[in-house]
C-alpha positions, 0 to 999 in steps of 0.5 A, a space after each residue: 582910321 582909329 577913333 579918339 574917344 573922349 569922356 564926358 558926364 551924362 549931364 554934359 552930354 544931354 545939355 548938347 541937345 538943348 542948343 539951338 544948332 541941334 534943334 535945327 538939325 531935327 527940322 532940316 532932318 524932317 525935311 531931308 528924310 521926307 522925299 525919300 520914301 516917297 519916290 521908293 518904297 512907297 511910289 512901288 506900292 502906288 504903282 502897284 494898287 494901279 496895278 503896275 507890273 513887278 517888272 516895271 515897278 523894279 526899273 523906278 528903283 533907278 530913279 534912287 540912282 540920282 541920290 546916288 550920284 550927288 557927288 556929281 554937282 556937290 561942288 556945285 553945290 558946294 562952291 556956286 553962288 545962286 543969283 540973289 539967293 546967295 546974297 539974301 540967304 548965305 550959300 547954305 540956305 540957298 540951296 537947301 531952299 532951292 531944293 526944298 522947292 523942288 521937292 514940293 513942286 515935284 510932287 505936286 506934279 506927280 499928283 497931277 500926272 495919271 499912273 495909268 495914262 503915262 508912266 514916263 511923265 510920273 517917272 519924270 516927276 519922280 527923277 525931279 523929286 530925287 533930284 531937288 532932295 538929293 541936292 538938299 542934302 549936299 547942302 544940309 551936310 555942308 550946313 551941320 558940319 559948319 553949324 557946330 565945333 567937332 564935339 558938338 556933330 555927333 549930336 547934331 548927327 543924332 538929331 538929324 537922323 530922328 528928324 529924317 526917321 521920324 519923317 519916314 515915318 510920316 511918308 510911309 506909314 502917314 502916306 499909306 493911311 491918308 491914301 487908305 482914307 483918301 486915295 493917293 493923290 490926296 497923300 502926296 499932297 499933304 507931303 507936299 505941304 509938310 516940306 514947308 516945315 523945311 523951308 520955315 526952318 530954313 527962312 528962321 535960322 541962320 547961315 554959318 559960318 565957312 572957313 578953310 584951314 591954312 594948310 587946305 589952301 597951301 594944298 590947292 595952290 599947289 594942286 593949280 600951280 602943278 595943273 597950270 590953273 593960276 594963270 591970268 585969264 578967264 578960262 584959267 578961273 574957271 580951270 582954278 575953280 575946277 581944280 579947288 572944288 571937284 580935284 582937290 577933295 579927291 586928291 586929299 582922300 588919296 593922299 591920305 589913305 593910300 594904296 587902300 583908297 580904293 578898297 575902302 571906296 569898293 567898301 563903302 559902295 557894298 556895305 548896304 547892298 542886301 538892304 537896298 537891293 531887297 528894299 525895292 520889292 517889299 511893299 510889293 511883297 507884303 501887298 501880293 501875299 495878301 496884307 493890307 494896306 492898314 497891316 503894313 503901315 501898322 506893322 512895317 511902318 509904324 513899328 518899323 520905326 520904332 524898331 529903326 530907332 532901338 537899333 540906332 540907339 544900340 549900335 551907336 552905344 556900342 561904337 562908343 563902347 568898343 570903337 567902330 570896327 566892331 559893330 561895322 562888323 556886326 551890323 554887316 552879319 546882321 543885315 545879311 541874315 535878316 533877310 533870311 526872315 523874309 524867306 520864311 515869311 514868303 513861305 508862311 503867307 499872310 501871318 501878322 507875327 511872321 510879318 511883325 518878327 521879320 520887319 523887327 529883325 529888319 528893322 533893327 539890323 538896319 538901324 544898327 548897320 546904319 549907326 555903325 556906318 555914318 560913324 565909319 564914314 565921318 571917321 574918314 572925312 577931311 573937314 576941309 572937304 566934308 561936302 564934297 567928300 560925304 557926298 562922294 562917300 554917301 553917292 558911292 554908298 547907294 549906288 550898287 544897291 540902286 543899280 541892282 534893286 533895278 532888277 529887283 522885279 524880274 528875279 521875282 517874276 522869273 522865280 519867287 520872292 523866296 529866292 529874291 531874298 535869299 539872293 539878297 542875303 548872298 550879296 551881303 556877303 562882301 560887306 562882311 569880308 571888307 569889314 574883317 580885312 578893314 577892322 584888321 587893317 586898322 589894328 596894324 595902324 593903331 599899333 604905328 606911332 606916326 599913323 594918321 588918325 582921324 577923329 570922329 566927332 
């Protein structure tokens, strides 16, 4: 799990960004970071201003459970071919397209149901929007790593995180003053249309290259000899099929880490579970102490993002300069005790500077935590299995925190938003701990000469 860092000039490092590969990314970025919001944080203050109970409100948060569990048809994605499509466009393209698709007709449907006539037709809405994103994602992963050599993906990487951020941005605090001037059906029309950025960028650029190391193949015929899956017959393909896209991705992960696979799974799974968990009720927050609707998108989204960013930046600036254990460390302490902010805001009330000084202290804790961590998750990647394994990695990420950000709205329905927070700073508490024991585990492996190294690019 060390990390092989190289050298070069400023200079070197700035002309990555200019390649056509790394524009790309911000435009695919855009499209990927669009849906997001728009069936999260900023569905619940919809819901809300159609007066919606808290309660019910906390359960749409299961709708996020889907991103979390892409690691379900990643091979899928990963491996079949879409009639025509495919042919037309590449394995990549096609399914992104696909996705993107099924974003803009999901949203589109979602403004022509009624909140207030029948709440299971928008979560119905809400569930295909998550899908077709979380589906886009698979591929766009599969699409960067493939698009560049290693040395190029940790710009790629940046690029695509500016993309993604910057359309957070536009889905929320864009989505809350079209909806401020127009009402909401107007607002997630207008999303709706901006995925055509997507699917332009995707029609223009072209499908990479896909290839499989040698010693990748030798390691699944192995895998179907052991499992009697290369065998003649049609059952014995799809058996073979099996076997190369959904056994052999885990069995690599296992192999190489060991006894300590599951611990960094269980890792992986709580490191972001006080900000996701937290995440669900703050539109809902902000909007029952009294801000409006014009406060938060000003304050929690626009300079949010701002914030987001500054901490992005930092963070990976210190994964560069003192490798990823540390920061990891540091962002896990950080995102635990900035909810600690939104304690005292609860206690305050409708106070802009309390508002602005926890969205700051969110905000850049999370974007710290977050830079830290995409370095830590691509340290552990195979590139014989990116897709599959960064979607087993980035499903198993979300999920905990979805699950419980489910709950979100009774806990402060049966005692208080100060108490919800102070919660969620608890449950950051095991993300600091498995971040010590792995920082320490790692130093034991850097002192092995023939400890296996992965390199993050």
């Amino acid at each position: 799990m060390a990390v092989q860092e190289g050298v070069v000039s400023w200079g070197e490092a700035l002309r990555v960004y200019r390649r056509p590969q790394v524009i790309t990314m911000l435009f695919l970025g855009f499209s990927a970071g669009l849906p997001l919001l728009l069936v999260f944080s900023t569905l619940t203050a919809w819901l809300r201003d159609m007066d919606v109970s808290r309660s019910t409100i906390g359960f749409f948060g299961w709708v996020g459970i889907t991103y979390s569990i892409k690691i379900i048809w990643a091979p899928v994605v990963d491996r079949l071919s879409l009639p025509l499509l495919t042919r037309a466009l590449g394995q990549r393209r096609s399914w992104i397209l696909v996705g993107q698709i099924g974003v803009m007709v999901g949203l589109v449907a979602m403004v022509l149901s009624d909140p207030t006539l029948s709440l299971t037709s928008i979560a119905l809405c809400a569930v295909l929007v998550a899908f077709s994103s979380s589906t886009q994602d698979i591929a766009i992963d599969a699409f960067r790593i493939e698009s560049a050599v290693d040395e190029f993906q940790g710009a790629m990487s940046a690029s695509y995180i500016f993309g993604y951020r910057l359309a957070m941005l536009v889905a929320g605090a864009g989505a809350f003053y079209v909806a401020d001037w127009s009402g909401w059906d107007t607002a997630y029309l207008v999303m709706a249309l901006l995925m055509l950025v997507g699917v332009v960028t995707v029609l223009l650029v072209s499908e990479p290259e896909h290839s499989v190391a040698d010693t990748t193949e030798v390691m699944e015929q192995l895998l179907k000899h052991q499992l009697h899956a290369d065998q003649p017959g049609r059952w014995h393909r799809l058996e073979a099929w099996f076997v190369g896209a959904v056994v052999a991705p885990f069995v690599e992960f296992f192999r190489r880490n060991g006894s300590w696979a599951l611990l960094i799974l269980a890792f992986i799974g709580l490191y972001r579970l006080s900000d996701i968990t937290m995440g669900i009720m703050a539109n809902p927050f902000y909007l029952d102490l009294g801000f409006s609707k014009t406060d938060i998108a000003n304050v929690g989204k626009l300079f949010g993002f701002f914030m987001t960013l500054a901490g992005s930046f930092l963070g990976g600036l210190l994964v560069v300069r003192y490798g990823i254990f540390r920061p990891l460390l540091a962002g896990a302490i950080m995102v635990s005790l900035t909810n600690l902010l939104f304690v005292q805001l609860a206690c305050v009330g409708t106070d802009l500077l309390w508002l602005a000084v926890a969205i700051s202290g969110d905000n850049l804790s999370g974007g710290f935590a977050n830079a830290a961590f995409i370095a830590y998750l691509s340290s552990m990647t195979n590139r014989a299995y990116t897709a599959t394994q960064y979607a087993l990695f980035s499903s198993l990420m979300t999920l905990p925190g979805k699950f419980f950000s489910g709950f979100s709205g009774v806990i402060v329905d049966a005692s208080s938003y100060q108490w919800f927070f102070f919660y969620a700073a608890l449950m950051g508490l095991p993300a600091i701990v498995l971040s010590w024991i792995l920082w320490r585990h790692s130093m034991v492996q850097s002192c092995q000469p023939n400890t296996l190294r992965s390199t993050l690019p």
